[in-house]
N, C-alpha and C positions, 0 to 999 in steps of 0.2 A: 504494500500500500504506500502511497507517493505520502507524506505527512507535512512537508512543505516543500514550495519551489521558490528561489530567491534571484532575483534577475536585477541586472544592471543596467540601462539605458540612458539612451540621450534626451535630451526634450524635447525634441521637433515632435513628438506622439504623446497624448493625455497617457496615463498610469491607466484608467481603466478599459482607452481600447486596446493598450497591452496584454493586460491581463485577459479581455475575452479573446484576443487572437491566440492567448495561449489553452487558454481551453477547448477553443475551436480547434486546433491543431493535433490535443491530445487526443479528443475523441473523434476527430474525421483520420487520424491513422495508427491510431491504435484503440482506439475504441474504451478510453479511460476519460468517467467522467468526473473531473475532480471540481471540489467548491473552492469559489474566489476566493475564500477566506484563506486559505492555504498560501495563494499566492502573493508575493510581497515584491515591489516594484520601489528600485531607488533609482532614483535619475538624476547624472551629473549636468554639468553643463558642455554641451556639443564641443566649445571652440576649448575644452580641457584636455593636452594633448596627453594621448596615451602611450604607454612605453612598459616595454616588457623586459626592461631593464633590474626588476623584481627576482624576477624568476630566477632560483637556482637551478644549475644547470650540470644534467649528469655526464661525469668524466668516467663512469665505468666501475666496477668493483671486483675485490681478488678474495678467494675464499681457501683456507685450511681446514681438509679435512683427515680425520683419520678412521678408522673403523666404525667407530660408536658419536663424534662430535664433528659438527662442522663451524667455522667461526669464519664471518664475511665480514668485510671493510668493504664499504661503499665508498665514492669519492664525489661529492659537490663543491660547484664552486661560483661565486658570485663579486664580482666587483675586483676578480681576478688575485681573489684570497680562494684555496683549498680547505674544504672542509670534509674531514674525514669520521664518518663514522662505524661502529664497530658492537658487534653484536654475535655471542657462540648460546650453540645448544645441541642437545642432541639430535644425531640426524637421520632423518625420516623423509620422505617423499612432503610433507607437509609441512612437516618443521624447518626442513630447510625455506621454505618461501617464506614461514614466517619470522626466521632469523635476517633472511635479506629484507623486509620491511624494519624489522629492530632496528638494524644497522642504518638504514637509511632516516627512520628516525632521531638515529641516536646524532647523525651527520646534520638534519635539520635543526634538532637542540642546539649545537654546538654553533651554528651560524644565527640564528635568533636569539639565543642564552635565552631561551624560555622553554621547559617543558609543559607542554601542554596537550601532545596526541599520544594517545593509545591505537595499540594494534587491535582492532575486533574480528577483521578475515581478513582474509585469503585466498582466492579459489580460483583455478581456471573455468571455460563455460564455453560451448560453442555459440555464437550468434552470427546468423548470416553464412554459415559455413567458412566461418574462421575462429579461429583458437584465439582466446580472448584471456586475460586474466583482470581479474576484478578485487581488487583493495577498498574495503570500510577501515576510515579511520574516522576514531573518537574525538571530536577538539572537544576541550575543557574549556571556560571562560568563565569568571567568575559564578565558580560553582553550579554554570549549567554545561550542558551537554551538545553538543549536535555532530551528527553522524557525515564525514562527508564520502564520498566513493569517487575512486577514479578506475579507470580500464588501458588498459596496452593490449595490442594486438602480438601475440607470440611470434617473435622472428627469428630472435636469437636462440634465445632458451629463456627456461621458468623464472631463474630468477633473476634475470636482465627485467625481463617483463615483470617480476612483481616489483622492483624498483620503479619502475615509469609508470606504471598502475599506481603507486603511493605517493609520487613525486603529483603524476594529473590530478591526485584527488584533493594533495594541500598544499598547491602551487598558487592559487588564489587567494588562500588566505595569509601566507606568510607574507604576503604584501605588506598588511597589515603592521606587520613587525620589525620590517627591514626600514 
């Protein structure tokens, strides 16, 4: 079930024909009909120039394993400082993806100096007849909650992809922080 959708726009369009094109859009293609109430529309000013100059940006990650444990370093970097995060546990077909989310975590604390996401999944998914991986992370904010999800399309391998799965799903908010 959709619980909220949060959109960001210009002003040249009122907030509520936003929101009913997003409704319309939901249920003329996929057949979901959600209440306005859900939907929250903030809008900047058009001539505010954009820049995604925010975003950290993934250099790649190296992982030791041995028998029973694997341990991943992820490597971000922003403003042309490296940020390395780091993250072990035991290793499993599942545990590993969620070690390389740790780690990629542990790399985002380290360049915001805020802990604030949890790991909640991990999962690959077919959609469309491609290999998908799908990251829920938890932000915390003054003692509420909200769930965000990003997705990567499997290219390399699982846990490249669950790194850019958890990178697309708090890449938006760490704006916020930087």
């Amino acid at each position: 079930n959709i619980t909220e959708i949060h959109v960001l726009s210009d002003s040249s369009r009122h907030s509520k024909q936003i929101v009913r094109d997003i409704r319309t859009t939901l249920l003329s293609h996929f057949n979901l009909d959600v209440d306005y109430k859900i939907i929250s529309v903030a809008q900047v000013n058009k001539n505010l120039p954009v820049s995604s100059d925010f975003r950290l940006l993934y250099e790649g990650y190296t992982n030791e394993t041995n028998s029973d444990r694997i341990k991943i370093s992820t490597r971000l970097s922003w403003d042309e400082k490296i940020y390395v995060g780091e993250a072990e546990g035991i290793k499993s077909d599942k545990n590993v993806l969620m070690v390389a989310v740790m780690s990629t975590l542990d790399a985002i604390k380290k360049a915001i100096d805020l802990d604030c996401f949890i790991v909640d999944d991990i999962q690959s998914a077919n959609v469309a007849g491609k290999d998908v991986m799908l990251s829920a992370i938890t932000h915390i904010e003054h003692g509420k909650e909200s769930m965000l999800v990003g997705s990567s399309i499997i290219t390399n391998n699982k846990i490249d992809s669950a790194i850019k799965a958890t990178l697309n799903a708090i890449n938006r908010k760490i704006c916020l922080f930087i």
